[in-house]
C-alpha positions in Angstrom: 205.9 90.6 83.2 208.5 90.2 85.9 208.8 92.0 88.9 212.2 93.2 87.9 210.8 94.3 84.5 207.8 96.8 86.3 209.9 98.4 88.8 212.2 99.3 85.2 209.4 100.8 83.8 208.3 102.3 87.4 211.3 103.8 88.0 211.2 105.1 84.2 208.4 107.0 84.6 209.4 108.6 88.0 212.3 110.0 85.9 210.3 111.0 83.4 207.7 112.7 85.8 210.9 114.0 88.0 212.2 115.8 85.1 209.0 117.4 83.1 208.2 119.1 86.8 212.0 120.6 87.0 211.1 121.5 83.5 207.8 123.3 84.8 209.8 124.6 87.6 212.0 126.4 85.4 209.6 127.8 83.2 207.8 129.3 85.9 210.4 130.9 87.6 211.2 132.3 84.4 208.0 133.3 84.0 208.3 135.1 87.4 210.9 136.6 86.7 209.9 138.4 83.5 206.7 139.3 84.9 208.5 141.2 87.5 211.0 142.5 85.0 208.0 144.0 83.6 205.7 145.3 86.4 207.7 146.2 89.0 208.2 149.9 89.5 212.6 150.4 89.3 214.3 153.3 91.6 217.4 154.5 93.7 218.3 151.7 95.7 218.0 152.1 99.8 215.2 152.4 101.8 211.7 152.1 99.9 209.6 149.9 98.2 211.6 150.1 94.8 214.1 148.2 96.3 212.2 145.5 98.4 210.1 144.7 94.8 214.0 144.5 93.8 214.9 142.2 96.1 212.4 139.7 95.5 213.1 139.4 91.9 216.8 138.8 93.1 215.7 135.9 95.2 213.9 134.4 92.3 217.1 135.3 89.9 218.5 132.8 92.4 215.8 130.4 92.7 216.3 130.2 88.6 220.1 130.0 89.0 219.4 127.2 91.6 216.6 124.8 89.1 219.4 125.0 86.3 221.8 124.1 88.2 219.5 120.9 89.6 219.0 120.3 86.0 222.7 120.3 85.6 223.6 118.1 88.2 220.6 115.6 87.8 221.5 115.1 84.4 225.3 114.1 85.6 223.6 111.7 88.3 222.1 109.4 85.7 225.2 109.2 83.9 227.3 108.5 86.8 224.5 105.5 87.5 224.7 104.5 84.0 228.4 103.9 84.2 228.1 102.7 87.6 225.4 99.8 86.5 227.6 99.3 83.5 230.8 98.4 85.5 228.9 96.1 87.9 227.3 94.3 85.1 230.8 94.3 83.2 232.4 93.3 87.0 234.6 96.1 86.6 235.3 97.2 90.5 237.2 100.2 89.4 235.3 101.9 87.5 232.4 100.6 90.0 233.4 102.4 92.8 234.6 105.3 90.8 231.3 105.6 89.5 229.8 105.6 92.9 232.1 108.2 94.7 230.8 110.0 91.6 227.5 109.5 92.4 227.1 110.2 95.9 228.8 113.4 94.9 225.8 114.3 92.3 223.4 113.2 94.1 224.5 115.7 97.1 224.6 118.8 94.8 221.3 117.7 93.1 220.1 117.7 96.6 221.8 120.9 97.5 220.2 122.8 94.7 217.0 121.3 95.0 216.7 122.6 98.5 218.5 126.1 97.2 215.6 126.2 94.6 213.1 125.7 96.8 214.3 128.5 99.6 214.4 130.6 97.0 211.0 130.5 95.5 209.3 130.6 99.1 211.5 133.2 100.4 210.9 135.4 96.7 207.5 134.9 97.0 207.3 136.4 100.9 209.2 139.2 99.7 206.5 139.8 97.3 204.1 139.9 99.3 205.2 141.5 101.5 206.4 144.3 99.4 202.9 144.5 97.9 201.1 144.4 101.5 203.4 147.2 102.8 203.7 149.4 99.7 199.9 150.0 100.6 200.5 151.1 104.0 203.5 153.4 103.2 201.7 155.3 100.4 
């Protein structure tokens, strides 16, 4: 086995490892979400603990918006290395750099949402506890 052949298969099962935990990522923000849906007591919006437990299941509304997205544009990032590896090993330079404009673009907005995903969760699950620490003291 050549070294060119392993770091193929290396770099396979990154991608494959990369994309089951986006996958779990997903489902548990989902998961989140509908638990929330569920539990959380729903009122007049303005100054009370109905609308902070509200605001936390907004942030993970987002933090779901923001792994779907990642999904989205990690899925157009291995295209857009597909077709740039195919033009270099066709030696086509146009579609080359086409390709890796293109790709420089995805991989900034699979970046972006990664980041937006992960604010999100952190910031939803503060909120959460938080809500739950203080609803206890403003009973």
């Amino acid at each position: 086995m050549s070294s060119e052949e392993r770091s193929l298969i290396a770099h396979a099962a990154f991608r494959e490892s990369s994309d089951k935990f986006d996958h779990l990522v997903i489902a548990i923000i989902v998961t989140v979400c509908g638990f929330l849906v569920q539990t959380i007591p729903f009122g007049v919006v303005g100054y009370n603990i109905e609308t902070m437990y509200l605001y936390a299941l907004i942030l993970f509304g987002l933090a779901g918006i923001g792994a779907f997205k990642r999904s989205e544009w990690s899925i157009q990032l291995s295209a857009k290395n597909h077709g740039m590896l195919h033009a270099a090993e066709t030696r086509n330079q146009a579609s080359y750099l086409g390709n890796q404009v293109a790709l420089g673009k995805c991989q900034r907005k699979a970046y972006f949402y990664y980041r937006m995903r992960n604010i999100f969760i952190f910031t939803g699950f503060v909120c959460f506890l938080l809500t739950k620490v203080l609803e206890q003291y403003l009973k």
